[in-house]
N, C-alpha and C positions, 0 to 999 in steps of 0.2 A: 707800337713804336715806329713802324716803317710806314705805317700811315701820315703820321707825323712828320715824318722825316719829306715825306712828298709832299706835302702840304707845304714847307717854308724853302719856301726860295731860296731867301740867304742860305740857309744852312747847308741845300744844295749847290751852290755855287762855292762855298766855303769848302765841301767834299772835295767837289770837282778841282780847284786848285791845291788842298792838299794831296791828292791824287796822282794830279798829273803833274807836280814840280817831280818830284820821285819820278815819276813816268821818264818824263826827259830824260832826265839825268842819268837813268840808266840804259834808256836808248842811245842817250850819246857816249856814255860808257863802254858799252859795247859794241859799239862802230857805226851800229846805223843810222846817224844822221851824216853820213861821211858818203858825198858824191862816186867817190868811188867805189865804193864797198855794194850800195846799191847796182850800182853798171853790173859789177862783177858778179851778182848776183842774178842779175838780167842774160847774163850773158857766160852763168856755170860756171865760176871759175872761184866764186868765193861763195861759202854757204855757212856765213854770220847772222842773214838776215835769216836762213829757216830756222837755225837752232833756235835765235831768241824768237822767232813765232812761234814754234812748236813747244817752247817752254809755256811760254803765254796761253797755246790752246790749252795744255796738259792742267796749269795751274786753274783756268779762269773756267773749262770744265768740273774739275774737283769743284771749287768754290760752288758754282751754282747748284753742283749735284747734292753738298751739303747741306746749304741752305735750303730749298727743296723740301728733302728729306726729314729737315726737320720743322717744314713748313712755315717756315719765313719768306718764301719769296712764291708765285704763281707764275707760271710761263704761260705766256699767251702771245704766241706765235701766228704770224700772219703769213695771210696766200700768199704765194708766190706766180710770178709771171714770166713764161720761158721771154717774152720779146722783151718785158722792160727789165729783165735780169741781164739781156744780149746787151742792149743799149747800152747800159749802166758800163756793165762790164767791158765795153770798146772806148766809152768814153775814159772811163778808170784808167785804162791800161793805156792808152793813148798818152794822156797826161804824166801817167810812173814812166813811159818809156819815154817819154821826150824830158821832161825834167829832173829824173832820177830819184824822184822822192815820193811818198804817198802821204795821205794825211797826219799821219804817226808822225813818220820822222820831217817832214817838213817844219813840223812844230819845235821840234828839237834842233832841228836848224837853224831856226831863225833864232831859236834862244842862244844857240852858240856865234853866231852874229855871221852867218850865211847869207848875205844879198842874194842871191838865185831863189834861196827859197823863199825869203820874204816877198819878195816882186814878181817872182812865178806863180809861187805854191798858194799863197796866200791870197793873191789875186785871185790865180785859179779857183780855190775851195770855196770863198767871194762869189765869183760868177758863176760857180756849179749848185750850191747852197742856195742863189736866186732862181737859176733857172729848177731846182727841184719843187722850189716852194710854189712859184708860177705854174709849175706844168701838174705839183702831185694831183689835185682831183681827178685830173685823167688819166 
C-alpha cells in the first residue's frame, strides 16, 4: 500500500494539502503564526511556540515509532555533517530572528493574510530552497 501511495503524485500532493490545511489552522490557532508570539519566544517571555513543538515531537514520535513497529514504514536516516549542519543552522536562525517566522508558521501566515510573511518568508524559503538545490551535490 505505501508503495503505492509513493508512486502517484497526485495522491501525494492531495495528502499533503489535506495535511497541512489542518496544520495551519491549528498553528494559527494556537498563536504561532502571530509576530509577536514568535519574538516573545525568541526572546523567553512567551513559551506557546515550545508547548506546541513539543506536542508535535511527543506526537509525530509515537506515530513513527508505531508504524515502525508494525513495519510499515523503514527509516533510513542520512550522515550528517557538523559544518553544513553549522551553516544550515546560522542561515535558519538568521532568517527566524530577523523575520519572526520559520517555515511552519510562515505558511500559516500568509494564509492568515500576513504581508511580512508572504514577502519575506516566502521569498526567503524561494531563495533558500534554490540555493539548496544549486549547492546540494556538494
Amino acid at each position: 500500500m505505501l508503495r503505492a501511495i509513493r508512486t502517484h503524485r497526485r495522491f501525494q500532493l492531495l495528502m499533503g494539502l489535506l495535511v497541512g490545511i489542518p496544520f495551519g489552522f491549528l498553528l494559527q490557532k494556537g498563536g504561532a503564526t502571530r509576530y509577536d508570539v514568535i519574538i516573545g519566544q525568541l526572546l523567553f517571555t512567551d513559551f506557546t511556540v515550545v508547548k506546541i513543538m513539543l506536542s508535535a515531537i511527543v506526537v509525530g514520535t509515537l506515530g513513527v515509532h508505531a508504524l515502525r513497529s508494525r513495519g510499515l514504514v523503514q527509516l533510513h536516516p542520512k550522515p550528517g555533517s557538523v559544518g553544513a549542519s553549522a551553516i544550515g543552522s546560522l542561515i535558519f536562525g538568521l532568517g527566524f530572528g530577523t523575520l519572526g517566522y520559520c517555515p511552519g508558521t510562515v505558511a500559516g501566515a500568509v494564509g492568515q493574510g500576513s504581508l511580512d510573511a508572504l514577502f519575506g518568508g516566502v521569498v526567503g524559503i524561494f531563495i533558500g530552497a534554490g540555493l539548496f538545490a544549486h549547492l546540494y551535490p556538494r
